[in-house]
N, C-alpha and C positions, 0 to 999 in steps of 0.2 A: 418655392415654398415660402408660406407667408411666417417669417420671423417673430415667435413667443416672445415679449416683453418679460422680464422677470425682475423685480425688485428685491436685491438680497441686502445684508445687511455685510461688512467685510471692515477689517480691522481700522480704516477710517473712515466708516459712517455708511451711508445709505449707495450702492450703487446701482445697476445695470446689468441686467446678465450679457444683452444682449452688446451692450458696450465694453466689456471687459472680457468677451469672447473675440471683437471685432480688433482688439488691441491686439489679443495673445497672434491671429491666426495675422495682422499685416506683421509684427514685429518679426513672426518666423520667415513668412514670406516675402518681407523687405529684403531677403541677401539673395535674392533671385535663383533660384532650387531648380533646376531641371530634372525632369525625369521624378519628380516626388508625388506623391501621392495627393496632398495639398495641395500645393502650386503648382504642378504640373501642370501640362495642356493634358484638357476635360475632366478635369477632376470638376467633381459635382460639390463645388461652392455651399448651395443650401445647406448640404447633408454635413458637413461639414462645421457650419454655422453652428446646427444646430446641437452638434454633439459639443461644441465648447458650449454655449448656452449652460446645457445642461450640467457640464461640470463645473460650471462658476455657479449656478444657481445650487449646487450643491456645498463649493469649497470655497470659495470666496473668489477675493483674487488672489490665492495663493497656491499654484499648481504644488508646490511642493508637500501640502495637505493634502490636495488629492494622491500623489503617488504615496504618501503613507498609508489613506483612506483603504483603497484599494489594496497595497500589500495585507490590511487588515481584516478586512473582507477572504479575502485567499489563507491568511489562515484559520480565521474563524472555522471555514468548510472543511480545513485538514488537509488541504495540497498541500502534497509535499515532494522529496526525489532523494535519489543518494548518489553520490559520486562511486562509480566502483573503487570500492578499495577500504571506502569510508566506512564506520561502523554507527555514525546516526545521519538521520536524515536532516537535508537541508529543505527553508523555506520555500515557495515555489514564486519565482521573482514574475511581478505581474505589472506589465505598464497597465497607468488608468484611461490612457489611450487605447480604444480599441481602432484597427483598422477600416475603413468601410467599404465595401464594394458595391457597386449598382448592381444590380440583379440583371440587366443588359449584358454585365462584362461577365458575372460569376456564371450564367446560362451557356456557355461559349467553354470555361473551363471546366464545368460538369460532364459537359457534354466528350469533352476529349480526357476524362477520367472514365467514364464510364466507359468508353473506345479503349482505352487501355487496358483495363479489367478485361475486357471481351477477349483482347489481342492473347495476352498474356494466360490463360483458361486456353484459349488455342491451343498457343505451342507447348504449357502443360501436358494436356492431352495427347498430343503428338510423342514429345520426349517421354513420357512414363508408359506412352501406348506402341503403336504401329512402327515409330520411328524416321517417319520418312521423310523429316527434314535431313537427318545425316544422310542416310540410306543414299538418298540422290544429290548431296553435295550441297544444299542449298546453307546449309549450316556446318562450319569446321567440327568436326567431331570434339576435338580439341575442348570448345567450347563448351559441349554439355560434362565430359568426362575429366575436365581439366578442374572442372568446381569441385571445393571440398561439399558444397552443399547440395550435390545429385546423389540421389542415395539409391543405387542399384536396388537394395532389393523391393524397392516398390514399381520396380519395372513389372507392369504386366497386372497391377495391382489397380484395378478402379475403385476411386471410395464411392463410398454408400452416396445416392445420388447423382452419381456422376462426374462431380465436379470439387477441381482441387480446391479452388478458391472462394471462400466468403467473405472475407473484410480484408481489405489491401489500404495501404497509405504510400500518397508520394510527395516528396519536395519539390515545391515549384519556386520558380526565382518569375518577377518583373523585371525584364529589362528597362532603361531609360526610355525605348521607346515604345513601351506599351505593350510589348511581347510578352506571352509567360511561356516558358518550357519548362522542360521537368529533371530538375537536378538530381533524383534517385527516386526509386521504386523499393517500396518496403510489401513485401510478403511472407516473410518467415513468420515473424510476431509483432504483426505495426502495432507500436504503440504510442501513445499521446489525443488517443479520443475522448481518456479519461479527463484530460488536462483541460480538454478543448472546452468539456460540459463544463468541470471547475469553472475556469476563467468566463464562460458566460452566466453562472452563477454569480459568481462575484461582481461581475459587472451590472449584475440586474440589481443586485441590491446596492448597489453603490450611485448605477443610472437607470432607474427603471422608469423615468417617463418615457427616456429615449425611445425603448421599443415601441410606442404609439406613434411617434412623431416620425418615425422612419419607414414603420413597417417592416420590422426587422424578422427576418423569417429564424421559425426556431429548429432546433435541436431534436425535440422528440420523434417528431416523424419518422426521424434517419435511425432512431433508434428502435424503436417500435416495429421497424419495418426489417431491422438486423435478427432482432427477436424473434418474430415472426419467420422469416427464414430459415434460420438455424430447427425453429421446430417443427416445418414442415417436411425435413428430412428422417424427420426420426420415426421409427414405427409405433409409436404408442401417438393418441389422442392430449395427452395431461404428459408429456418427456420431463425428465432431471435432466438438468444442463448444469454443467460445472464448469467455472474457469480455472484450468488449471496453471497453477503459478510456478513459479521456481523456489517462490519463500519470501523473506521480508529481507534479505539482502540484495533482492532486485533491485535494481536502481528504479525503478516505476509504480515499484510494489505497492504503495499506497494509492496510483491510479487504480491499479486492479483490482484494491478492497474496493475504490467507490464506483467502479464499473460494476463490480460481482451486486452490488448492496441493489444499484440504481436500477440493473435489468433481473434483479430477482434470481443471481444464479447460485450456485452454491460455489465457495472461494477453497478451491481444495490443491492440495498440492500429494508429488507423487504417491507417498506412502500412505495417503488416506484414502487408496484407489487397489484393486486388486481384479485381475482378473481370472474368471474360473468357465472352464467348459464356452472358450470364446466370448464370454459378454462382461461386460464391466463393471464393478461395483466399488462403491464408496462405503466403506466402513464407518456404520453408525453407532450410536448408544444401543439400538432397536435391532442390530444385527445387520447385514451387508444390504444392501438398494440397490438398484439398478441405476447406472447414468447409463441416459441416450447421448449425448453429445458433450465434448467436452471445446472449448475455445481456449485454445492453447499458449501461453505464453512461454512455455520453454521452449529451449533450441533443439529443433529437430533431430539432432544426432543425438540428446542425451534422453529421447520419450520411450524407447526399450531398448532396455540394454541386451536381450536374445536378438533382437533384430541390427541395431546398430552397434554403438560403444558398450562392450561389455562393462564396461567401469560404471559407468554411469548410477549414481545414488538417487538421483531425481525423479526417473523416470517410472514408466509403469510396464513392467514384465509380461509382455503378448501382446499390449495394447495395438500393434500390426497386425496378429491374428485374428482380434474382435473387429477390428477395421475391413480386412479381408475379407472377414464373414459377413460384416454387412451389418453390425450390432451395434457399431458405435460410430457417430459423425465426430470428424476429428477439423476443426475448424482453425486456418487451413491446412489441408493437407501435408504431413511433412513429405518434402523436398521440394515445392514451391521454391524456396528460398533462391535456388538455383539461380532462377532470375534477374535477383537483385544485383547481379554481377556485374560490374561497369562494362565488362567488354558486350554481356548482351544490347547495349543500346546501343551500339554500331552497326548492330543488324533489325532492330527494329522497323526503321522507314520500308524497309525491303519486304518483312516480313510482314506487315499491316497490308500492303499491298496484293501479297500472292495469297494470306489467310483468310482476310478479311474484303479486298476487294476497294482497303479506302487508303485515303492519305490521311496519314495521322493529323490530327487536328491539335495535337499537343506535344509538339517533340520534344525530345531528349538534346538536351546541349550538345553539340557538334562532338564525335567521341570516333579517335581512331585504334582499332586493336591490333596491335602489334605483331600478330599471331601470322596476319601475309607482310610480303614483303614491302609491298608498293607503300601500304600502308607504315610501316613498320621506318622506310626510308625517309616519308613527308614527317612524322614522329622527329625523327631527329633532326632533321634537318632544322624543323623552327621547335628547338629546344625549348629557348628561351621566351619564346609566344605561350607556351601550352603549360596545363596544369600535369602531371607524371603521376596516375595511381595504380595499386594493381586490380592487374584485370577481374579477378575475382574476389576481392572489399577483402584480402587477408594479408597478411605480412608477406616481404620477400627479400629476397638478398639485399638488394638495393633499397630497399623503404621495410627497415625491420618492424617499424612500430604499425606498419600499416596504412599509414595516414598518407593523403594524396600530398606533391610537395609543388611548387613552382619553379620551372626550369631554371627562369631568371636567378631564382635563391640559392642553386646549389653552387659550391666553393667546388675547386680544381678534383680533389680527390672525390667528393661525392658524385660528381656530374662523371670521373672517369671511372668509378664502379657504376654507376647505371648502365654505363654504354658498352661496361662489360658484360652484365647483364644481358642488355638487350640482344648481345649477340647470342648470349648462351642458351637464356630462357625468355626468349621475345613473347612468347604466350600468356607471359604473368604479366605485360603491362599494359598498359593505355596511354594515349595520350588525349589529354579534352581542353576544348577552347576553354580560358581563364572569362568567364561568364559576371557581366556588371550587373548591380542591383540595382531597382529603384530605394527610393529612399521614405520616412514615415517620421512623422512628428513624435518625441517620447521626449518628456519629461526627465531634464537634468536641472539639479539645484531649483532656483525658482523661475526657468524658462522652459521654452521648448529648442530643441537639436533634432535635427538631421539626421538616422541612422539606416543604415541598409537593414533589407529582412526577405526571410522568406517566409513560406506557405505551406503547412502541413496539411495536404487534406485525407478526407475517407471516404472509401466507399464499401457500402455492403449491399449482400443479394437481399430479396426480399421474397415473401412466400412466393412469388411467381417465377424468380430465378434472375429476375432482372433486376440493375444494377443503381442504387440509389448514393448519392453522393451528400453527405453533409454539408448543408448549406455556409458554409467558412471556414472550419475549422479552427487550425493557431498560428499566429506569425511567431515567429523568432525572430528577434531585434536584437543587432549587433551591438557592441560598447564601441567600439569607433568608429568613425567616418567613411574610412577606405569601404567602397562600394562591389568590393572582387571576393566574391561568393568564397573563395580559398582562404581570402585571409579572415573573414567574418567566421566561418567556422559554424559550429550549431545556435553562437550566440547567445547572449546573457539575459534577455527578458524575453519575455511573453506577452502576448495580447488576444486579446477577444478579436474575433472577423466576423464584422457582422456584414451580410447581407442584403439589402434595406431596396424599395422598390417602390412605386405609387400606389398598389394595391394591398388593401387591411390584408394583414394576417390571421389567419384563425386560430384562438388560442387552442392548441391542443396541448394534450398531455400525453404521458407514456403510462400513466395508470388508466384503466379502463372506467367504463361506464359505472354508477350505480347498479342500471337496469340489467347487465349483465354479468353480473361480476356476485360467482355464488361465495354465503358470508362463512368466515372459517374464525375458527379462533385457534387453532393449532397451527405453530407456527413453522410446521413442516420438520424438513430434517437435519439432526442436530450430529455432523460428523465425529467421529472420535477424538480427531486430536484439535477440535475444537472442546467439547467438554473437557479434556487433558489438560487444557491449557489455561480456560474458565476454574477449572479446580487448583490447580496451582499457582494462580494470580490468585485466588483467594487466600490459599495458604502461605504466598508470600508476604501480602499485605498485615496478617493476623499475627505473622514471625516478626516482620518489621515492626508492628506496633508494639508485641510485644518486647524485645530488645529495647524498644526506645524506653519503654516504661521504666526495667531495670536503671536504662542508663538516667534518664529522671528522679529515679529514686535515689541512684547514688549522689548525682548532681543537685536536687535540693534538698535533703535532711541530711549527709552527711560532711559534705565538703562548700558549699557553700557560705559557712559562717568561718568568719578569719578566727571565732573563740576555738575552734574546735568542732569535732562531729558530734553532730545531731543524734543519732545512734550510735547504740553499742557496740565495741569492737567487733563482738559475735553475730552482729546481725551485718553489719558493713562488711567482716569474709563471706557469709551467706551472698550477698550482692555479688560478691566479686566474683565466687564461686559460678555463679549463674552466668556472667559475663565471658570469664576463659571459656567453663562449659559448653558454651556455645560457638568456641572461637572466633569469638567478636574479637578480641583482645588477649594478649601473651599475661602472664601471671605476674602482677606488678610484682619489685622488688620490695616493697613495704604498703604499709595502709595509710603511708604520713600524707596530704595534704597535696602533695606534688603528686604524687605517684599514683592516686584514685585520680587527680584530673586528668592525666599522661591517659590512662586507662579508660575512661571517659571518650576521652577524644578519639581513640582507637576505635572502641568499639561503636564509636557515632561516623565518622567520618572515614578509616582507612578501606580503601576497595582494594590494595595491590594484596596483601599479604593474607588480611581478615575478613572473616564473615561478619562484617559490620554490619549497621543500620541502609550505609550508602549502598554497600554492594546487594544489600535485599534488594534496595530499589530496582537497581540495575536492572536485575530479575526480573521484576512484578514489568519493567519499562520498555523489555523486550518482549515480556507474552503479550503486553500492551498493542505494539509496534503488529504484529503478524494478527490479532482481534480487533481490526478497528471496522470491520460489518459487522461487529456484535456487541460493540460497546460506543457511547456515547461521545459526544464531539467535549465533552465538559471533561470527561473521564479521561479519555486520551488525554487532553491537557494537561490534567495533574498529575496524570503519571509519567508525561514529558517535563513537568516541569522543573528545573535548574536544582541539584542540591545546595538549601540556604548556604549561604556566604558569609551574611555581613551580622555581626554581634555577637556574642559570646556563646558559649555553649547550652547555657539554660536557653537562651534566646531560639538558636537553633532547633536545638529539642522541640521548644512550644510552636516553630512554624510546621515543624515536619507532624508533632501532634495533630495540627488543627488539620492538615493536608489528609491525615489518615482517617480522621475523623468527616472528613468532606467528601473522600472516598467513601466509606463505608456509608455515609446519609444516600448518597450515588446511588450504590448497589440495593440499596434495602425501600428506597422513594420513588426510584427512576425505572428498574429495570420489571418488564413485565414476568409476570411469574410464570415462565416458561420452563423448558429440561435445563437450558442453559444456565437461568438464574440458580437454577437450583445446584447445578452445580459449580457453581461461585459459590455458592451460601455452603453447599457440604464443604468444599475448602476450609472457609473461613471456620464452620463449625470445629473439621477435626484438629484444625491447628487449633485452637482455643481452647479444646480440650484437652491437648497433649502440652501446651503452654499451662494449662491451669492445674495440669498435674502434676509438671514440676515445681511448680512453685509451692504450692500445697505440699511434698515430699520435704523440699527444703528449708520450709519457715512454720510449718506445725505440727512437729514431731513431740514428743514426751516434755523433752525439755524447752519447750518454745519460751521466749520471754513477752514481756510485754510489747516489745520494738518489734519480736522476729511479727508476730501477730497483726500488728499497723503496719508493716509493710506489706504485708500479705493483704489486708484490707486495701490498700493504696494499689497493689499490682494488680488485683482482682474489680477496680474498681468500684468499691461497693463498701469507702466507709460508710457515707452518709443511709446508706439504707440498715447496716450496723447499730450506728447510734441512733436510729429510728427506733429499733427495735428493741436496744439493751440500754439500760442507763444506766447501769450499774458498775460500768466498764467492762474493760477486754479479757475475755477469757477461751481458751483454745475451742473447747466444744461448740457452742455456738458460731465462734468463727469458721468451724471447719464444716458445720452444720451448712453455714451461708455460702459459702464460694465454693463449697464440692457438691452437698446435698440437696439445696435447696429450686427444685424443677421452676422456680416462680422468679431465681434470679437470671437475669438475660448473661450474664458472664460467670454463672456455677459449671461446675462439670457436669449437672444433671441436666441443665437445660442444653447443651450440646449435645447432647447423646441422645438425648430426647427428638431433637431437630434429624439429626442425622439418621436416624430410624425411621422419621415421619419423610423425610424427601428419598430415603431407598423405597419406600414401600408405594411413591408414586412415580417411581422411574421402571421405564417397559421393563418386561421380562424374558423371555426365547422361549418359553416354553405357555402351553396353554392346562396345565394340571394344576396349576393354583397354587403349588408347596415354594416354599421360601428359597429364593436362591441363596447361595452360602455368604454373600454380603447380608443379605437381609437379615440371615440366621444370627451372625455374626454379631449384627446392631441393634438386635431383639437382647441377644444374650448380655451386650454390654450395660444394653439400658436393664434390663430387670437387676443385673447387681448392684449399681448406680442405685436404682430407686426403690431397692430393699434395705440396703446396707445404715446403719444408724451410726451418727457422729464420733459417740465414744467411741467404738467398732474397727474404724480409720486407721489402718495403721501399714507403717513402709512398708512391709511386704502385698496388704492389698493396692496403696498406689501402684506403684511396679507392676503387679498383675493388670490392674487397671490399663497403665500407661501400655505395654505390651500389648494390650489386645486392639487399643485405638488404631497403635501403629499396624497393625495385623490385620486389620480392619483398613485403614487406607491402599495396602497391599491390595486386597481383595478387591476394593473398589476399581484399581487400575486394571486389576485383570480381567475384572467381567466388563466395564465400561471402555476401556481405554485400545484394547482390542491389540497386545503390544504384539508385534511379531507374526508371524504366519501361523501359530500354532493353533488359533483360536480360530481360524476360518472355516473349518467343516465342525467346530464344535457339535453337540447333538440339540435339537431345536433351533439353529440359527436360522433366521427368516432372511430371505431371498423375496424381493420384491421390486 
């Protein structure tokens, strides 16, 4: 390949791309690397070239730019993950090295992935069907029945289509000498295809000339052709496909939003699913839908709790019955999993041969199961050669935490509990040869190191049933040198695998044609505890703003001047009132000076004890976390981002103002006006109006002063449109005229009511008779008293009444929309469709 000159510019002066590529790649391979990906023998030199090129024509000479560039990119797009246990998500760490593979070599392990896949569908088939691997001995019984993850009662059970499995992932390791095998098989719920798209997003925008200059094959096809499968199974022509989640405490969960977003599925988790009369449905705003297909990420023992783990909160109740019947593709099949068991890869080579007729072309790392004897005696004997896990990926006496260990590693007493073990319950272990890595260039400080990795790849069926393989997937990249798959572990970074070839690649995509793609502006279907969730991230945001205001109010007119409060003492208890009220903060012991900032600062910043401003966030930051296919990469940001730190409290206050205020431009500029926006906006409406009628109850009553009045103006937002309109100064009537009555103010109680009536009366119905459902009724009758009622008129028993019926009103919104509990499911008029 004929080497791109590029001219960049770098912190001293004019260089070379192709000279400051030519440095990075001898300085790496100057310590003479066996077995690396780089320097190795055949590694493909151009391809290689041309990828530093690229990154020095983008970074300079300073890699250490690029791997910032690059982490910046990955989160622009919202990769993210969570440590189990953890309660927010971590970055998703992204070398700016991607890996490259010639299309010679990657052709060779598609090929022995998609041999696996076939293999594995086999003995699926067999073990949930006829049985006649045990039957006739060729398989230990042991084996199938000794898995927590063989679940008897799908014995006898064939899913719809025939076939367990549609998308599988497996780890693959390079050896030093060019060899790849297969360090584990994922078929329960592979996941990281999400990550894989991420990281070659990121990498396009970080190196997109590379794709021309290599030929770098893409991504959608593999996806396009997943899609397409999953709906050729289903009985309708137009299927609902849902990815069914565990939640946003998955540690992947945010793949799954941008998997659900990217193939157009719907992101549903258990209780947004019900089944009735065998077929399945997703409970909408519109009444229950039909899903054909769901792709499942939870763990196959917790998907019905009638058929498996009665405990199980997750799951979907029959969802084995509509399976059985043939109603619903369940993608893969639960008990797949079974497979993934280390002890099955001791009988693989055996089994490829008598099922399929071949020798595997991608074997499993050398793996003895302990389960016969012969086996179970060469196990011990080279203790200290092998890696010791158990036989089915679960904890055991001797390895509680589950994790495979190194013979060599264990101290006197644990090597003589293993071997107690293995006499008692030899069927729970394995032993597997300790497998070396090849190695990959990745950026440390401002060089390049050596790090071991491996290879996630995927493969899924396609409309025709056969088995297409993601052209690279993701490497994982170790943090240190040691090249022993055991000690490397899952590894600390990530990388793009690109696949690169002599022949152009044809740009495709995963969205469809113009010419056949009919035009919709309905943006389909809007689940329940998706509007549930849209409506109280509005309502949280509306509470937080409001709070803050209070606490602004206390913090610049009455405590802010070392003379003295700015307001009267009667209108500063009003303030405070509204603060405990809300138990933002405890009931200071005085109004001196100290004790409104002590109160302040509670109500702004404590999250253990109060319903402060920080713990709204919290709120609004988690419906955030579980809505990110429905909300914006800007949005998500600010609702992730850091509660202020550095400056005083006014200071604080004014960044979390403008954040709330950046939000809301968000929701009212950005979002299309679909069921969903609307229910954000009914959020934010009814909290505004149940904020704006406490405030109105507590600051312009009979005896309002001139203070209680201006803070009312200040809380309501709407001096300046005030003294637009009065010059005459501050007087109750009109005040209460403007921030309760007046339908033309965006922050009155008449302009909420107003809203919230006009967005029920464009949200579906269940019924075809035309007469108002009891929300509707509800928000007709709020608004006509609203916008009969006349200034003077106002008075605390009507607010109360008022406020009462809002909240009465949000009530009802949740029971017609929100669909809580089972009771609402044969309601009268519900649609089924």
């Amino acid at each position: 390949m004929q080497r791109e000159q590029r001219a960049i510019r770098g912190p001293e002066g004019l260089f070379d791309a192709g000279t400051i590529a030519a440095r990075w790649i001898a300085d790496y391979c100057g310590e003479g690397r066996s077995g690396d990906m780089l320097c190795g023998q055949g590694s493909d030199d151009a391809a290689w070239t041309a990828l530093f090129e690229e990154l020095a024509s983008h970074s300079g000479d300073t890699l250490g730019h690029a791997r910032e560039r690059a982490q910046r990119h990955a989160d622009d797009i919202g990769t993210g993950f969570r440590i189990a246990g953890e309660g927010d998500e971590r970055p998703w760490p992204l070398s700016p090295v991607p890996l490259l593979l010639p299309a010679a070599e990657w052709t060779k392990i598609a090929a022995g992935v998609a041999q696996r896949a076939r293999l594995m569908e086999a003995i699926l088939a067999d073990v949930y069907g006829p049985g006649r691997l045990t039957a006739e001995g060729h398989v230990p019984a042991a084996l199938v029945t000794g898995s927590p993850f063989f679940l008897r009662p799908l014995v006898g059970l064939a899913p719809p289509g025939g076939r367990h499995l549609h998308f599988i992932a497996a780890d693959l390791c390079r050896g030093p000498d060019g060899t790849w095998r297969v360090l584990a098989d994922h078929l329960r719920a592979p996941a990281g295809a999400g990550y894989a798209l991420e990281n070659r997003l990121a990498m396009a925008r970080m190196l997109g000339g590379l794709q021309s200059r290599l030929n770098i094959e893409r991504h959608a096809p593999f996806f396009a052709a997943f899609r397409d499968g999953l709906a050729a199974l289903c009985r309708r022509a137009e299927p609902r496909i849902g990815l069914l989640t565990p939640g946003r405490l998955n540690p992947s969960y945010a793949e799954q939003a941008h998997l659900a977003r990217y193939l157009g599925y719907l992101l549903v988790e258990g209780a947004d699913l019900t089944v009735l009369e065998d077929q399945v449905y997703v409970r909408t705003i519109a009444g229950l839908k039909r899903i054909d297909a769901l792709w499942r990420r939870v763990d196959p023992r917790l998907l019905d709790p009638l058929a498996f783990d009665s405990h199980s909160t997750i799951g979907v109740a029959g969802l084995v019955d509509a399976m059985a019947a043939g109603n619903v593709v369940v993608a893969n099949a639960p008990g797949a999993g079974m497979l993934e068991a280390p002890a099955v890869a001791a009988f693989l080579p055996w089994l490829a041969e008598a099922m399929l007729g071949e020798t595997l072309a991608l074997p499993s790392i050398a793996t003895w199961w302990c389960g016969g004897d012969r086996e179970r005696g060469q196990v011990i004997d080279r203790l200290d050669e092998l890696l010791i896990a158990p036989a089915f990926g679960v904890p055991t006496r001797a390895l509680p935490d589950g994790r495979p260990v190194l013979g060599a590693s264990l101290d006197t007493e644990a090597r003589a509990a293993l071997l107690d073990d293995l006499e008692r319950r030899p069927q729970d272990y394995v032993g597997q040869e300790v497998a070396r890595l090849s190695t990959m260039p990745m950026v440390s400080g401002e060089g390049l190191v050596a790090r071991p990795f491996t290879l996630r790849v995927f493969a899924a069926r396609g409309a025709d049933g056969g088995w297409t393989v993601l052209p690279g997937g993701f490497a994982r990249i170790g943090e240190h040198p040691d090249p022993r798959a055991a000690v490397m572990g899952e590894g600390s970074w990530s990388a793009d695998v690109c696949v690169h070839g002599p022949a152009p690649v044809e740009p495709v995509t995963l969205l469809p044609s113009s010419a056949t793609t009919q035009l919709r502006r309905n943006p389909g279907t809007l689940p329940s505890r998706v509007a549930d969730n849209l409506f109280w991230l509005g309502r949280y945001l509306e509470r937080g703003e409001a709070l803050l205001g209070v606490v602004r109010a206390l913090l610049g007119n009455s405590i802010s001047a070392d003379t003295g409060a700015a307001l009267s003492a009667e209108t500063v208890r009003r303030l405070v009132g509204l603060v405990v009220g809300a138990d933002a903060a405890p009931e200071p012991r005085g109004h001196r000076r100290a004790d409104l900032i002590q109160l302040a600062r509670t109500a702004l910043e404590d999250e253990e004890a109060w319903y402060s401003v920080r713990a709204i966030n919290r709120q609004a930051r988690l419906i955030g976390e579980v809505s990110r296919e429905r909300l914006s990469a800007d949005m998500i940001r600010l609702l992730d981002a850091p509660f202020p730190s550095r400056g005083g409290l006014l200071d604080k206050a004014g960044s979390l103002q403008r954040r709330y205020s950046a939000l809301a431009g968000l929701s009212a500029e950005h979002m299309a006006r679909t069921e969903a926006w609307r229910f954000h906006d009914l959020g934010r409406r009814v909290e505004r109006a149940a904020a704006a009628l406490r405030v109105v109850r507590v600051f312009a009553g009979a005896d309002a002063t001139a203070d209680d009045l201006s803070t009312l103006l200040d809380l309501a937002d709407s001096q300046i449109s005030y003294r637009q309109r009065y010059l005459t100064g501050i007087a109750r009537v009109p005040v209460v005229d403007l921030v309760a009555l007046d339908p033309g103010n965006p922050r009155s109680i008449a302009y909420q009511v107003q809203a919230i009536a006009e967005h029920l009366d464009q949200l579906p119905v269940l019924s075809d008779d035309g007469l108002a459902e009891p929300q509707q009724e509800q928000a007709r009758a709020l608004a006509a008293i609203v916008l009969t009622a006349r200034a003077a008129a106002v008075d605390a028993a009507l607010l109360a009444d008022l406020h009462d019926r809002v909240e009465t009103l949000s009530d009802a919104i949740a029971r017609r929309y929100f669909l809580q509990g089972a009771e609402p499911l044969r309601a009268s008029g519900l649609v089924l469709a």
